[in-house]
C-alpha positions, 0 to 999 in steps of 0.5 A: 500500500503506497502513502498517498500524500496530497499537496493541499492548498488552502488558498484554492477554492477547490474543497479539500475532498476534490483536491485528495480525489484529483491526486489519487485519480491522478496517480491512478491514470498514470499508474503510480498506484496500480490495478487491484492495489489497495488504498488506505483505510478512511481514518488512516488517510484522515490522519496522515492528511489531517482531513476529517473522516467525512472529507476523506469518504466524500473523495473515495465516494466520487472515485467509486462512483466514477469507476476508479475504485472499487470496494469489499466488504470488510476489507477496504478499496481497491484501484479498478481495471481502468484501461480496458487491454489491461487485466480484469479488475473486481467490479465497482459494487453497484448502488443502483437497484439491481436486476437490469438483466431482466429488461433484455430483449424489452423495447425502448420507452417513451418518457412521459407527455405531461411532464411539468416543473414545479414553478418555484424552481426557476426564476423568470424575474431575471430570465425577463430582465436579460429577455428586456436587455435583449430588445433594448439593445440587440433589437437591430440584429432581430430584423436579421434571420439567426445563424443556421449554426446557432448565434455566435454569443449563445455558441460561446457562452455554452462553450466556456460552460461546458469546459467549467462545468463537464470538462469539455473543450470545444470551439463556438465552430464546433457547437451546432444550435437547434430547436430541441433534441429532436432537430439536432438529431435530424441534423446529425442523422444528414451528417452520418449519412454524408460520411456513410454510416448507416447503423445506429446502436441505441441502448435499451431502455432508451429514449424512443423519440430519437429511436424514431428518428433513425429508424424513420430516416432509413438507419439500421438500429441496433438494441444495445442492453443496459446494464447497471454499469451503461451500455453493454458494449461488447454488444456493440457492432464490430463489422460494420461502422456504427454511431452508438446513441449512449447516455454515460453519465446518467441513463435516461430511465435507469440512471445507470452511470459508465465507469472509467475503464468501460469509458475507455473501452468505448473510446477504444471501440469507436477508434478500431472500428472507425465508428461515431459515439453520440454521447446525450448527457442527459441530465448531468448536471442534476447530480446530488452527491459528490461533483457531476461525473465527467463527460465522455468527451472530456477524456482523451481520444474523443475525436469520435465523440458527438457531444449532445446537450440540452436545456429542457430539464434545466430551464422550463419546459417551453425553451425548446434549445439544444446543441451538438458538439461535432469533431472538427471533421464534422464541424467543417462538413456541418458548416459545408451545408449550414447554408441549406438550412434555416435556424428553427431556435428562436432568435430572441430565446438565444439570445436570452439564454446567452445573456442568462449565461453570460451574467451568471444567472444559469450558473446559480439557477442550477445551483438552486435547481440542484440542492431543491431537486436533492431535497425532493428526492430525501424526500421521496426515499423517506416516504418510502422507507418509512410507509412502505419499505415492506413492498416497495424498493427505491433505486436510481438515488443519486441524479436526475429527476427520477427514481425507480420503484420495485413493487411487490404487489398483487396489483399489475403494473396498469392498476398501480399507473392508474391509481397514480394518474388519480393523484396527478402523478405520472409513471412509466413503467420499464417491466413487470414490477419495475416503475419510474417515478417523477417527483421534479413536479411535485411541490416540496411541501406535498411529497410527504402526503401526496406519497402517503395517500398513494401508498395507501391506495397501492398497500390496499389488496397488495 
């Protein structure tokens, strides 16, 4: 067992848990602490830190959920096979609920219609002050159509987001606005087929609406399981040029998260077989313990990497924009063609959203969005617990705006919807026992007895 000795600067504004989780990744990645080597103990590297046991669990928790590490019981942690040619390493203990395997061979499923967001979340006082700024002072460039590649301001603000926030380095060039996911996706489905890839893997469950896209387009679709450590990939095409659809950092219905060495094997698939990776980071910002796990695209070889991003889970619901980031290679086919497109984005909402960055108000909008989100979700999983732990399991805990419940009930998965819809609840069902559960839309302060009257319904004939 290696002394893992940090520099730690108290003049940094980085906490002290990141600062011990930057320096063991860090020897991690460039093999001073080796694979199946263990680390120290919590309170041994409390100790020869001088940090407190609480800081020292917070950096160990980050890496385990990253894939660095990994756990035994009653023994301690462990480095994880992090290059994939390498080894095979103990697999990371999972903490989302298990028994994935049985979803094989299920179709994707459609996110629910009337999703809504709880009206405190969101400050339009200050969305309508940067809205006012922009026709007061940008109104000459609001008689002109917008660029088919998106405004240049909104382009840059999101560019200098991405790399503080998910570590992606890109160039306004390489970003590509849209009206929605849905558009991007059109825009991409002309990209591949100019560079002649006609197969498209898409994980399973997944989200369908881009599934439909695709297929109606004239793409081979390939259904690629999930399981609780993302996309299984050694599913993945290896005979043909494909463009895998993944969500790594937070699978839409499972909230399923792809640790580093599975990462690194995906890379690795999309380089040997001259393939594309459609990374959707579905959600990353909503994570709720620990810092946002770091995008696919900011690791090293991601010249295969299409990074996708939207504003629809952050924002409200009728600020339809969305953005790809190409590799250069796309980036100058996209800009070849941009001229026989028009922009759908409204002109007037980019600009908005630009400035809405560029003050700092989107930064402390998801700051607040983060820590309402988190109480909302303690919220449900006490309910739960305590109402209704003798048949009812919580899983997907830490991100997004969902959980999943495993029911054992009497009642078929319908009834148990119904019963729901009754009290302005909406579900999605992923199998028989299987249920996702929305609580983003539910005020705070209803959680407790709305979930309490539902339970007591669903308990009855249970």
């Amino acid at each position: 067992m290696k002394a893992i000795l940090p520099l730690l600067d108290e003049s940094r504004k980085r906490p002290y848990y990141l600062q011990v989780y930057d320096y063991i990744k860090e020897a991690i990645l460039t093999g001073n602490i080796m694979e199946g080597e263990k680390l120290p103990s919590l309170r041994s590297l409390s100790r020869s830190t001088g940090l407190s046991v609480t800081t020292i669990e917070q950096c160990y928790n980050q890496l385990l959920v990253e894939g660095y590490i990994y756990s035994k019981a009653q023994s301690g942690y462990y480095v994880t096979n992090v290059f994939p040619h390498s080894k095979k390493a103990a697999p990371a203990e999972s903490k989302i609920l298990t028994s994935y395997s049985s979803m094989c061979g299920k179709t994707s499923i459609p996110l629910p219609e009337n999703l809504k967001y709880d009206p405190h979340c969101f400050d339009f006082n200050k969305w309508k002050k940067c809205m006012n700024k922009v026709i007061t002072e940008y109104s000459p460039t609001l008689f002109f159509e917008s660029d088919p590649q998106g405004e240049l301001f909104l382009r840059t603000e999101i560019s200098k987001y991405l790399y503080i926030s998910r570590g992606v380095s890109c160039t306004p060039d390489q970003i590509i606005i849209g009206a929605g996911t849905q558009q991007i996706t059109n825009h991409l489905s002309t990209l591949l087929r100019k560079i002649n890839i006609e197969n498209v893997a898409l994980e399973n469950p997944g989200y369908i609406p881009v599934r439909n896209i695709f297929r109606d387009r004239g793409f081979a679709i390939t259904s690629v399981n999930v399981s609780d450590k993302g996309l299984i990939i050694e599913k993945l095409p290896t005979n043909i040029r494909t463009a895998a659809y993944v969500s790594p950092s937070n699978n839409v219905f499972t909230g399923a998260v792809m640790p580093i060495g599975r990462r690194y094997e995906l890379l690795n698939w999309s380089v040997e077989n001259d393939s594309y990776i459609i990374e959707d980071d579905y959600d990353s910002e909503l994570r709720y313990f620990g810092k946002p796990i770091p995008a696919l695209k900011s690791l090293k070889n991601n010249q295969h990497v299409i990074y996708l991003g939207s504003f629809s889970s952050t924002l409200f619901a009728a600020v339809k924009i969305s953005y790809m980031v190409l590799p250069d290679r796309l980036a100058s086919l996209f800009s070849s063609m941009a001229k026989d497109y028009s922009q759908t984005c409204s002109k007037l909402e980019q600009l908005t959203l630009a400035l809405f960055m560029e003050t700092g108000n989107y930064q402390t909008h998801i700051k607040k969005l983060r820590k309402l989100y988190s109480q909302k979700l303690d919220e449900v999983i006490n309910v739960f617990e305590r109402e209704a732990s003798d048949f009812i399991k919580v899983g997907n805990t830490s991100s997004g705006i969902n959980v999943i419940l495993k029911i054992n009930s009497k009642k078929n998965i319908e009834k148990l919807k119904k019963d729901a819809e009754k009290f302005g609840i909406p579900l999605t069902s992923l199998e028989d026992d299987l249920i996702i559960f929305y609580y983003n839309q539910i005020p705070l302060k209803e959680i407790p007895h709305l979930l309490t009257d539902l339970i007591k319904v669903w308990r009855a004939d249970s």
